[in-house]
C-alpha positions as CSV (number, residue, x, y, z in Angstrom):
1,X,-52.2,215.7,223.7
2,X,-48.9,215.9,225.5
3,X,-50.3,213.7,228.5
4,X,-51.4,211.4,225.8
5,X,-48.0,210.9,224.2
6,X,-46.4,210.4,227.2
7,X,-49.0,208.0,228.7
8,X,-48.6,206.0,225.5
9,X,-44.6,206.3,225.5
10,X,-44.5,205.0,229.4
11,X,-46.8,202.4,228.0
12,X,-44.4,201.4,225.3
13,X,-41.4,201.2,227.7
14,X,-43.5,199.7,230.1
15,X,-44.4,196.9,228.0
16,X,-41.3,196.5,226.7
17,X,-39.8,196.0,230.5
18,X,-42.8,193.6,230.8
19,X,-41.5,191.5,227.6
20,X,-37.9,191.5,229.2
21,X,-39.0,190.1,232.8
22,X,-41.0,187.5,230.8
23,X,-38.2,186.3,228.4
24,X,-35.9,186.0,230.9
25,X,-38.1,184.6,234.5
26,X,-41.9,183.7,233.0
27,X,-41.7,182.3,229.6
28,X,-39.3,179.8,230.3
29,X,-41.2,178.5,233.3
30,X,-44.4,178.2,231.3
31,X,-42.8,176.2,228.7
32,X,-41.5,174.1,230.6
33,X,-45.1,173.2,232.2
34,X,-46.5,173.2,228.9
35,X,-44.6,170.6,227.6
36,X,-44.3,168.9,231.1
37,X,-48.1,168.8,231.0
38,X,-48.6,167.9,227.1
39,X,-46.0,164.8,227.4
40,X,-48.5,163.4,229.8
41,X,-51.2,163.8,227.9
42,X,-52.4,160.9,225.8
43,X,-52.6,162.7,222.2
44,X,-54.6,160.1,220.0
45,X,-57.1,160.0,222.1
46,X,-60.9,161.1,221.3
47,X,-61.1,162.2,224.7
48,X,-58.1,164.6,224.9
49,X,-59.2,165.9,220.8
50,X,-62.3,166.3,221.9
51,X,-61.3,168.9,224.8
52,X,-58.9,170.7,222.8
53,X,-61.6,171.5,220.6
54,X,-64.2,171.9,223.6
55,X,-61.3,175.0,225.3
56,X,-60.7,176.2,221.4
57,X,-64.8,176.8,221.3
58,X,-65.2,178.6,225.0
59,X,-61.6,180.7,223.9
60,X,-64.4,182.3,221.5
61,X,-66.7,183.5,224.5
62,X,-66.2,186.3,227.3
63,X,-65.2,183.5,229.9
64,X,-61.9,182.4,227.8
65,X,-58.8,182.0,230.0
66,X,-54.8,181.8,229.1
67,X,-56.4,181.1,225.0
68,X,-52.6,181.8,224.1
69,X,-51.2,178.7,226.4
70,X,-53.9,176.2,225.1
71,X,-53.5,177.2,221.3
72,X,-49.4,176.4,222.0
73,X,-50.2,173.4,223.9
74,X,-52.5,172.3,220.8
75,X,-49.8,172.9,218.4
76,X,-47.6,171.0,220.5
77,X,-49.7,168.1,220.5
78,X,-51.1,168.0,216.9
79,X,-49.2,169.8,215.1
80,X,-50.4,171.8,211.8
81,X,-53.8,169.6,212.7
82,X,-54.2,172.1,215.2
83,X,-54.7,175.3,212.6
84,X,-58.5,173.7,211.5
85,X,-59.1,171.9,214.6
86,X,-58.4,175.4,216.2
87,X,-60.0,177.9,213.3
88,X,-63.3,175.5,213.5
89,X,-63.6,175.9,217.4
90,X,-63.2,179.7,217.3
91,X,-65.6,180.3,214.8
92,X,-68.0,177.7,216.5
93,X,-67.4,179.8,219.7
94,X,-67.9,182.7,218.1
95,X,-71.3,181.9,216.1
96,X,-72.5,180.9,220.1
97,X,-71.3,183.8,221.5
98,X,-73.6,185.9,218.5
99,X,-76.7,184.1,219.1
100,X,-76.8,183.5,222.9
101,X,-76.1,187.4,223.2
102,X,-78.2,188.5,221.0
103,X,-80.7,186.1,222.8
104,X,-80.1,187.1,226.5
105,X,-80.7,190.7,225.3
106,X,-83.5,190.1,223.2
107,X,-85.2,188.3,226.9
108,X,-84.2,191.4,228.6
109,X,-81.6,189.0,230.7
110,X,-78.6,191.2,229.6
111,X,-78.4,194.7,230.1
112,X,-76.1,196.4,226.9
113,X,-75.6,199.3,229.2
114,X,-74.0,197.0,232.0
115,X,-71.8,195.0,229.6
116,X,-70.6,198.7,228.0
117,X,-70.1,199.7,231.4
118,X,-68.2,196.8,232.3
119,X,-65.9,196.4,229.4
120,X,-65.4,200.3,229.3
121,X,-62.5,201.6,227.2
122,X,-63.6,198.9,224.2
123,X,-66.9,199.4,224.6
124,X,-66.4,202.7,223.8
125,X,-64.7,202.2,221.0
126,X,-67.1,199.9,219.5
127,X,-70.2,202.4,219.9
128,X,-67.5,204.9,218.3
129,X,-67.6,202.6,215.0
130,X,-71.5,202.2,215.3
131,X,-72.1,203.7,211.8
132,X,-69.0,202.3,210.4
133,X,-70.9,198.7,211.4
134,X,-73.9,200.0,209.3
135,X,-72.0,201.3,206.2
136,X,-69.1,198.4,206.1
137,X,-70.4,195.7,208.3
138,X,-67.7,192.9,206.9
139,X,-65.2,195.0,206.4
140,X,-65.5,196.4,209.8
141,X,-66.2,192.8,211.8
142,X,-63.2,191.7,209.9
143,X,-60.8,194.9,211.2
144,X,-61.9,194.7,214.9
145,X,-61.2,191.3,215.0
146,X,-57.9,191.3,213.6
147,X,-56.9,194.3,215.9
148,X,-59.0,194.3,219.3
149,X,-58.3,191.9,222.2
150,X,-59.7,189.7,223.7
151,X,-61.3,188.0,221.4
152,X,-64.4,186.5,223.2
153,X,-65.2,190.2,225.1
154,X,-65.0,191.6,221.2
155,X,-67.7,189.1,219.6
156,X,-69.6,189.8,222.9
157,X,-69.7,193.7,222.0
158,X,-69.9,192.8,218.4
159,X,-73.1,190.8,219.1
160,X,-74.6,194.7,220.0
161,X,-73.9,196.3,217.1
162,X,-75.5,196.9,214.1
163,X,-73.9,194.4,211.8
164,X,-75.8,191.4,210.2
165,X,-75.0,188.0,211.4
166,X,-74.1,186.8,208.0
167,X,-71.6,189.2,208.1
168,X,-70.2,188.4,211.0
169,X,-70.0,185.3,210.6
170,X,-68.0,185.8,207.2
171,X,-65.6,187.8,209.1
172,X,-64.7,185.5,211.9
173,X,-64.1,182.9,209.3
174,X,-61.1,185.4,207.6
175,X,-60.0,186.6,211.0
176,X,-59.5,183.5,212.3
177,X,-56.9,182.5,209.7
178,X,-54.1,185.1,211.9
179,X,-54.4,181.3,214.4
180,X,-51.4,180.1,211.9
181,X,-49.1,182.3,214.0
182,X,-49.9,180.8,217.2
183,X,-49.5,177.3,216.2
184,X,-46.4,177.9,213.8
185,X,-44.9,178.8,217.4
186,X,-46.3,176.1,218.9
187,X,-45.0,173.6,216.3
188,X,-41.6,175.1,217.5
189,X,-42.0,175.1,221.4
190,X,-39.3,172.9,221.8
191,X,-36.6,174.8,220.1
192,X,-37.8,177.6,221.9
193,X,-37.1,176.5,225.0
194,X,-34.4,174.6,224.4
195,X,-33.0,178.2,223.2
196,X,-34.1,180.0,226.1
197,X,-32.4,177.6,228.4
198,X,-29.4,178.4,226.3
199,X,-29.3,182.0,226.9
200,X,-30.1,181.6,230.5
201,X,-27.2,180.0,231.0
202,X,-25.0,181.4,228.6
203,X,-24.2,178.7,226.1
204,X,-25.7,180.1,222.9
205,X,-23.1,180.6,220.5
206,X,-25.0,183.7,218.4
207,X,-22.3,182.9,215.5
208,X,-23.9,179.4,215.2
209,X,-26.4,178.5,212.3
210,X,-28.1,175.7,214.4
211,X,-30.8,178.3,216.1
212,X,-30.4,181.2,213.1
213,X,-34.0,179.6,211.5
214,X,-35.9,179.4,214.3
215,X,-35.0,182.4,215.5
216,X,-35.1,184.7,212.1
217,X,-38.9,182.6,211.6
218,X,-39.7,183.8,215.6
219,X,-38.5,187.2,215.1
220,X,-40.5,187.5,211.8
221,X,-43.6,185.7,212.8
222,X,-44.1,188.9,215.3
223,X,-42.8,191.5,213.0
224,X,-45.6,191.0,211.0
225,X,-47.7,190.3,213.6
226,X,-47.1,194.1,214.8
227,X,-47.6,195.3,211.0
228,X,-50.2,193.4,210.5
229,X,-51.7,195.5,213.2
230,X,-50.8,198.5,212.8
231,X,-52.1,198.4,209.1
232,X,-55.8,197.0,210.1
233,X,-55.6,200.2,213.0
234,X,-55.5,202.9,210.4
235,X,-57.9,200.9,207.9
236,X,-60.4,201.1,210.3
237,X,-59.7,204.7,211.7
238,X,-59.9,206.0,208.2
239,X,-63.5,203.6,207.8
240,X,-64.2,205.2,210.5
241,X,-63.8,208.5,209.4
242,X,-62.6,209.8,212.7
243,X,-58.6,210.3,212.2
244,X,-57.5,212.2,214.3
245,X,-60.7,213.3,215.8
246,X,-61.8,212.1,219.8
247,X,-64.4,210.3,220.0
248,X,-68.1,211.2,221.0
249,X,-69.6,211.2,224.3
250,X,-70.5,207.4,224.8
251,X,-73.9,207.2,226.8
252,X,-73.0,204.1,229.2
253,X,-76.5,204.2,230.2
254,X,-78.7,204.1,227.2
255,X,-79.5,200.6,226.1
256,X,-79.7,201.7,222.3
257,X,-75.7,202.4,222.0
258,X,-76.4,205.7,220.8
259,X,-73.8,208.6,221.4
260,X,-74.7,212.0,222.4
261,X,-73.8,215.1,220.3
262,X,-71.5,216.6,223.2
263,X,-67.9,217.8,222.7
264,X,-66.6,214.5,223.1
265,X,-64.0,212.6,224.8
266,X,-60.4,212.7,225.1
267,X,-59.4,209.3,224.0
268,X,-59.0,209.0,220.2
269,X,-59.4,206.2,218.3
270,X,-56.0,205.2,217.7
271,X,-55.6,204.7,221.5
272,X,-57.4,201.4,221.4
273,X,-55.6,198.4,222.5
């Protein structure tokens, strides 16, 4: 227990160190290419709608890649548009992901031990939760969603579990709705940067109203973000029925997902990230 609260503390500081460096070299940078890259782009065409929604549909699928910069870059482009244009894709994505899974498996194509074994930690997790699929299958879809990353790896694992489609099809319809963050801070890209630029060269008057919304709407947008979280982590620990209790011996190599009865592991639940 002592190793684990100070691997999660280092963690936490680590991350936090990680946040810095970005503020202050990386997110700037990537802004600036964003917008660089979206002022080029010709915004009312079909073409250019038709991709966005094309990258928000493959962001729901194992094989997403930098979903964050495109959902910003969507924002940027379309505004509030972006929210359904972006909540359609995902759950589009997602309803794919389901069936070609469930497919591939179902052919023999896809071995569930290999993907388990190749997605470790969260796979582990997920076979954890097994009978917590069975009991409260919307309920549970619903709570890994809104707290496991990434998403396309999580409907991928979800796609082997024992929850009905209908349910998780319901679930990936509410999830989805947490997208309004993303493009909120999209919307606002511009002020962003112009405020990071500020600070990086040190002419941000902090007694100034001009940047106060934009930053109090920032600063609260991930506050609640990190509640919002935190709250969904212990509603589906106690669903789980498993607080404070590690979790069972995961079987990487039996196709069924089952768990053996052994003295199980040392990773509890609440360690997910």
């Amino acid at each position: 227990m002592r190793v684990a609260l100070l691997t999660r503390r280092l963690l936490i500081v680590a991350a936090i160190v990680a946040v810095a460096v970005a503020l202050k070299f990386v997110l700037p940078c990537a802004i600036d290419a964003l917008v660089y890259v979206c002022d080029r782009v010709d915004r009312n065409s079909p073409a250019t709608l038709l991709v966005v929604f094309a990258t928000f549909i493959v962001n729901a699928t194992p094989f997403a890649v930098a979903a964050p910069f495109f959902t910003f870059a969507a924002a940027y482009l379309y505004g509030w548009w972006a929210f359904p244009l972006g909540w359609l894709g995902l759950v589009v994505g997602s309803e794919l992901t389901w069936v070609v899974m469930r497919w591939l498996i179902g052919q023999g194509r896809v071995s569930p031990s290999a993907l388990r074994a190749r997605f470790g930690c969260l796979a582990r997790h997920m076979v954890a939760l097994e009978h917590t699929f069975k009991q409260h299958g919307f309920q549970s879809v619903l709570l890994v969603q809104l707290c496991y990353t990434p998403f396309g790896i999580t409907n991928a694992l979800l796609s082997m579990s024992d929850a009905r489609h209908w349910e998780f099809f319901a679930a990936t319809c509410c999830s989805r709705v947490k997208l309004i963050f993303m493009v909120w801070v999209g919307t606002h890209i511009e002020n962003l940067a112009l405020f990071l630029r500020r600070i990086e060269k040190g002419n941000v008057n902090w007694r100034s109203a001009e940047m106060a919304p934009t930053i109090a709407s920032l600063v609260g947008s991930a506050v609640a973000i990190l509640v919002m979280t935190y709250h969904v982590k212990r509603r589906l620990v106690t669903l789980g029925g498993v607080t404070g209790a590690p979790l069972p011996d995961v079987d990487l190599d039996d196709d069924t997902g089952s768990t053996t009865k052994g003295g199980g592991a040392s990773v509890p639940l609440q360690d997910c990230p």
